[in-house]
C-alpha positions, -999 to 999 in steps of 0.1 A, spaced: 525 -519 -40 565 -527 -45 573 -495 -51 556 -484 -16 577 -507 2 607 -507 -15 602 -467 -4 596 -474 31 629 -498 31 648 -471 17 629 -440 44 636 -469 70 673 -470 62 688 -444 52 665 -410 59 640 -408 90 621 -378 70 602 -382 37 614 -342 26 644 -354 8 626 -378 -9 603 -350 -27 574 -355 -1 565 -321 1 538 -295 -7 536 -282 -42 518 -253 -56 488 -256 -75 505 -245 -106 520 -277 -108 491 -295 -100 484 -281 -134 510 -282 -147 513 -325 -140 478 -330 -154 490 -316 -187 520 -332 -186 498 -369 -181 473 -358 -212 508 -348 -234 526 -382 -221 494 -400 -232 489 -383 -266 528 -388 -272 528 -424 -255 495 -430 -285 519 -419 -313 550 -440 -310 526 -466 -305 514 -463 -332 547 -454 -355 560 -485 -341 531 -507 -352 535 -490 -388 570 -500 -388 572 -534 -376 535 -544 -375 511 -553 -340 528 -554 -311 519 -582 -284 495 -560 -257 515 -569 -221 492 -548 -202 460 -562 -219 449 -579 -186 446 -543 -171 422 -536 -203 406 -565 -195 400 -557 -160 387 -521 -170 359 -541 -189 347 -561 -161 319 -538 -149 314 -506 -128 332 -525 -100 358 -536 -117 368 -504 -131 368 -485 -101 390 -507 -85 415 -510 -119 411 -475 -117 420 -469 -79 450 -496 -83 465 -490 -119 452 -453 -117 463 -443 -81 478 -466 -58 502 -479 -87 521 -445 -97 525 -432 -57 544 -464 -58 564 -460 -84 566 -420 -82 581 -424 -48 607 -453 -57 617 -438 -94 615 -403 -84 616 -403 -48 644 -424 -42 659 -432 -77 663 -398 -91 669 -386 -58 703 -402 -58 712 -397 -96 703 -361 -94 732 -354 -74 756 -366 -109 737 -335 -129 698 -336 -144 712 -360 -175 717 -386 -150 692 -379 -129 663 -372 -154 675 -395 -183 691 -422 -159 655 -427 -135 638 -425 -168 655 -454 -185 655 -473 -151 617 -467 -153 612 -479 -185 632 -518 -182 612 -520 -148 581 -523 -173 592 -552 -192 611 -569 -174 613 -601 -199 624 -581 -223 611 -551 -251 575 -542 -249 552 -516 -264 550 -505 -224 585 -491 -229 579 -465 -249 550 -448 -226 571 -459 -196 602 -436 -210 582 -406 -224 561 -406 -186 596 -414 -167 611 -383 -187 583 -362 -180 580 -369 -144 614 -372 -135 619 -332 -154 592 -322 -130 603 -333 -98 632 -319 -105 622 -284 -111 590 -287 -81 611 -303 -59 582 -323 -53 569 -360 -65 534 -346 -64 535 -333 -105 551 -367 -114 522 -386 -94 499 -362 -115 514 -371 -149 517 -407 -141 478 -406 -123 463 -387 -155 482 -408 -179 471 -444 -164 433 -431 -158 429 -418 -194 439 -453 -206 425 -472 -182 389 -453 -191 392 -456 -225 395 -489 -224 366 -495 -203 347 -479 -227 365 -502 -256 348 -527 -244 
């Protein structure tokens, strides 16, 4: 929910209109084109994962209430699904993309892509290195790339949406 109102603090100060901030209509071809981009994020997410773990052994799970709450019954994964799969990424699409890469976009698509990315990816571990990074960079990249060829925060959303769901159902059904 930050991310929504640290977007409505930024619409409320700056820009009346939510256009510039990618708020727009896309085409179904991205629609498409974001849920394949949230099933390759995952896949890729899975596989540095799991290099890293090779490497330098079991990472500590950060996000392993969110399993947890996925486990909790019908109930409780619908709403971990509505919150982490849904309400959670429109957040942070609008902030990261909407307003972050907005801004950096205007410096060239390294600062713009890379630079929301990377902002992206410390706001998910925030004390420090976590195995969240290294989805958080790979989904940043990915979305931030597609807004800025749509235009639009919609095919981020879509990555980020496809991404969290696939995780957050799998792990109900780790349980």
């Amino acid at each position: 929910m930050a991310g929504i109102v640290a977007f409505l603090a930024a619409l409320s100060l700056r820009v009346r209109a939510l256009r510039p901030f990618g708020v727009r209509r896309t085409r179904w071809r991205w629609v498409f084109i974001g849920i394949g981009g949230g099933v390759v994020v995952w896949i890729v997410a899975r596989l540095l994962v799991a290099g890293y773990t090779v490497i330098f052994g079991v990472p500590e799970n950060v996000q392993a209430t969110y399993n947890t709450a996925a486990q909790g019954g019908v109930l409780a994964l619908i709403l971990s699904t509505l919150f982490l799969g849904v309400l959670t990424p429109i957040g942070e699409e609008v902030l990261f993309r909407g307003v972050l890469a907005t801004v950096l976009l205007r410096w060239g698509w390294v600062p713009g892509v890379l630079g929301s990315a990377v902002v992206f990816m410390f706001f998910h571990g925030l004390n420090g290195f976590n195995i969240a990074y290294l989805t958080a960079i790979v989904e940043g990249i990915v979305a931030a790339e597609l807004y800025r060829r749509s235009g639009s925060i919609w095919p981020g959303v879509i990555v980020h949406v496809t991404n969290n769901a696939i995780a957050n159902l799998l792990a109900a059904g780790a349980g």
